[in-house]
GUKOL-87541 format. One record per residue (C-alpha): residue in one letter; z, y, x. Coordinates in steps of 0.25 Angstrom, whole numbers, padded with zeros to 4 digits, always signed. Layout:
# residues N
AZYX ...
***
This chain:
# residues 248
X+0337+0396+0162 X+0333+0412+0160 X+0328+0420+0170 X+0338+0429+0172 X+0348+0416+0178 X+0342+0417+0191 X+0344+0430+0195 X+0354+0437+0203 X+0366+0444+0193 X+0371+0457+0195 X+0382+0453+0203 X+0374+0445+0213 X+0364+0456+0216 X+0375+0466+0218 X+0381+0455+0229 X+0369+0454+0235 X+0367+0468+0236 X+0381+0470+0242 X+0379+0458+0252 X+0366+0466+0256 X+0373+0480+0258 X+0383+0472+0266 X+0373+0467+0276 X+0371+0472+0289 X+0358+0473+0300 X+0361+0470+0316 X+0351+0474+0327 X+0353+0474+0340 X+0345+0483+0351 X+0346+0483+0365 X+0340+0496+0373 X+0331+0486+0384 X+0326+0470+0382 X+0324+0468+0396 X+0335+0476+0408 X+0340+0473+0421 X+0354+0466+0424 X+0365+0478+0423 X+0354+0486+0416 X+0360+0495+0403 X+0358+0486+0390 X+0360+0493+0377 X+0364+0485+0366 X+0363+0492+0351 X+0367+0485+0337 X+0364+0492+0326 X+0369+0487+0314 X+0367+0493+0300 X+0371+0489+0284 X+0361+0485+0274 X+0371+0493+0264 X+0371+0506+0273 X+0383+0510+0264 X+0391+0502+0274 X+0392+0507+0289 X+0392+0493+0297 X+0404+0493+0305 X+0411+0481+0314 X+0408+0475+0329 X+0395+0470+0336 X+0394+0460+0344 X+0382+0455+0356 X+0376+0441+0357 X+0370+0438+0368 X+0363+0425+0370 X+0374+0420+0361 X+0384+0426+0367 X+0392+0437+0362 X+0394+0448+0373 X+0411+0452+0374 X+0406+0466+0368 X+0409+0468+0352 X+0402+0481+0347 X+0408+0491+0337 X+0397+0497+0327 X+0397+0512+0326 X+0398+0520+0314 X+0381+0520+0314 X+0382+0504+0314 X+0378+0504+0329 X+0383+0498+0342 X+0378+0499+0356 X+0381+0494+0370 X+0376+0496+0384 X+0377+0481+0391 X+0379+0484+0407 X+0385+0480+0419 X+0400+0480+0418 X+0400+0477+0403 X+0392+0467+0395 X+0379+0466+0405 X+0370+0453+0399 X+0366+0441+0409 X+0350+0442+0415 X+0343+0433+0407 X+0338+0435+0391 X+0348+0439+0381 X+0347+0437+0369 X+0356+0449+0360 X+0359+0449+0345 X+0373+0458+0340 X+0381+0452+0330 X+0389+0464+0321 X+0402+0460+0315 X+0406+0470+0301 X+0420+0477+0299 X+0417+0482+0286 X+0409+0475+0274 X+0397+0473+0279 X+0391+0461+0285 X+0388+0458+0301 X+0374+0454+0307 X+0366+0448+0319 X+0357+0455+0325 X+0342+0449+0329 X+0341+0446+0343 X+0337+0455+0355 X+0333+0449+0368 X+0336+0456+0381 X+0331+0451+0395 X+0340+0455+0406 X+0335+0454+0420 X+0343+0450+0434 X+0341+0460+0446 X+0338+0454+0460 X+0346+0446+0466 X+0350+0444+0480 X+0358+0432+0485 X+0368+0433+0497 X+0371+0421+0504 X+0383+0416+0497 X+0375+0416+0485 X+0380+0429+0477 X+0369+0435+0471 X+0366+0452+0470 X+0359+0460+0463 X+0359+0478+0461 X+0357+0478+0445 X+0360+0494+0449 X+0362+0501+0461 X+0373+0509+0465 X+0377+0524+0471 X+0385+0528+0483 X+0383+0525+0496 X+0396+0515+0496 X+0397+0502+0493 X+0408+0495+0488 X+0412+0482+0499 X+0424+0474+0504 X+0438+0480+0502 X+0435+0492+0493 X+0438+0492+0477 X+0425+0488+0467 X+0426+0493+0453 X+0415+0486+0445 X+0411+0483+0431 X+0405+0469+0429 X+0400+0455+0421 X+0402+0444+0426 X+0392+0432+0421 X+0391+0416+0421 X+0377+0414+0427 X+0374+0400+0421 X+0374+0407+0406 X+0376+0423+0408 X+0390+0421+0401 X+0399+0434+0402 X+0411+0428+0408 X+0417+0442+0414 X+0415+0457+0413 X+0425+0470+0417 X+0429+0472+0403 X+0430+0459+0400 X+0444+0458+0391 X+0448+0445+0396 X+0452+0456+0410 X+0463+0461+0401 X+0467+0471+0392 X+0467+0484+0399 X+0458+0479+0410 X+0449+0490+0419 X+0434+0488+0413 X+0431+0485+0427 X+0434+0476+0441 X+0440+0482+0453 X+0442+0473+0465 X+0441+0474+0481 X+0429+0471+0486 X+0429+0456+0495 X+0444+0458+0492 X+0454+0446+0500 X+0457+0440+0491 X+0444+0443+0483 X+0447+0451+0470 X+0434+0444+0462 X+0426+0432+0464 X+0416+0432+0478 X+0404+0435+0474 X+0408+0448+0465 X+0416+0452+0477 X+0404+0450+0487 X+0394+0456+0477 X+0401+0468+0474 X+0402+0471+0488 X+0391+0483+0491 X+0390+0488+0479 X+0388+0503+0474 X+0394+0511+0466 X+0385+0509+0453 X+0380+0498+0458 X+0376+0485+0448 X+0375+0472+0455 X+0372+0458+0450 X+0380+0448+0455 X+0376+0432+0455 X+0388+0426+0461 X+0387+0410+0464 X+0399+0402+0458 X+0404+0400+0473 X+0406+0415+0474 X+0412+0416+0459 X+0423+0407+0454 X+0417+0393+0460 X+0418+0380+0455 X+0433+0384+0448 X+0426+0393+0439 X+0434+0405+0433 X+0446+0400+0430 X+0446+0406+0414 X+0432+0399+0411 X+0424+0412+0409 X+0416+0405+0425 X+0414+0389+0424 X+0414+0385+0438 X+0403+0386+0448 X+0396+0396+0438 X+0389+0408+0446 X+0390+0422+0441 X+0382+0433+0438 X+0389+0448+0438 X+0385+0460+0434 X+0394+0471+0443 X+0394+0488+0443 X+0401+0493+0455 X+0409+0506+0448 X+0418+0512+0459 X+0422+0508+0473 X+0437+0511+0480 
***
């Protein structure tokens, strides 16, 4: 056998050489490792071409914990995306998260996974009123009013299972319908009530502005019936993250 039998041909190192420039490199960066529920969370993914001759374009999406966030990101022209996690959007669970971006190509070059960042995110106090809603001020509000019983609350929110920190509803969420206001508008203690009890108690008093935590027991949620659509299993308890907008 000669030598020259074992080495790469021509065309071999010219594929391996167009698999290479083909190749892309994913991080992820987050603008704090450790924040406060309802806290500002910027997210960045950068992701860039080994080739440099090929712009990277296509789609990014968020892992979190192994989940993938409802949220896909579109690259710009530089090869970065960015996005601020908060209330009334995409806001993660207290506990530790575990973020890694997954970017998907458009064009001929080849997607990636990011290496992991961990992100810590931590509960405000909590205050239990007798029927067991919980409440806590992530952010205070302005204005001398606030919003209580027959008046009109426009808020954004996210709406979590407590058991796992699943996102099971949020006001952008698609499955409200094509066309949907980003937000919810309801009357305050309502009759009938607009939204489950313990929304519509822990609403009540808020400010304009104002970011409250809401730890709603099953008994003021949707029960032992659950949902309904299977997003709540029954006798779950809640978690929300709310931010009054306006009040009529």
């Amino acid at each position: 056998m000669h030598a020259l039998d074992s080495a790469p041909t021509v065309h071999s190192l010219v594929a391996e050489r167009a698999l290479t420039a083909q190749s892309t490199t994913t991080t992820i960066h987050t603008s704090k490792r450790v924040v406060k529920v309802g806290q500002l969370l910027r997210v960045t993914i950068t992701v860039k071409s080994a080739g440099r001759k090929t712009m990277p374009a296509g789609a990014v999406e968020i892992i979190d914990n192994g989940q993938t966030l409802p949220l896909t990101l579109t690259l710009s022209p530089s090869g970065r995306a960015s996005y601020s996690l908060e209330v009334g959007n995409l806001d993660l669970f207290p506990g530790n998260h575990a973020l890694t971006a997954l970017y998907t190509s458009s064009n001929s070059l080849f997607g990636s996974t990011s290496k992991t960042v961990f992100v810590s995110i931590l509960f405000p106090k909590i205050k239990k009123r007798a029927d067991g809603l919980g409440t806590g001020v992530v952010q205070a509000g302005h204005g001398k009013a606030a919003v209580h019983a027959g008046q009109t609350a426009t808020v954004l929110y996210t709406g979590y299972l407590q058991s796992n920190g699943e996102v099971f509803d949020y006001a952008t969420s698609p499955s409200h319908g094509a066309g949907a206001p980003p937000n919810l508008t309801f009357v305050v203690q309502a009759s009938p009530e607009q939204v489950i009890t313990g929304f519509d108690e822990g609403v009540a008093g808020m400010k304009v502005g104002e970011i409250r935590a809401l730890l709603i027991p099953a008994a003021l949620g949707y029960g032992p019936n659950g949902s309904g659509d299977g997003s709540v299993p029954p006798n779950n308890d809640l978690l929300f993250l709310v931010k009054l907008q306006s009040i009529t």
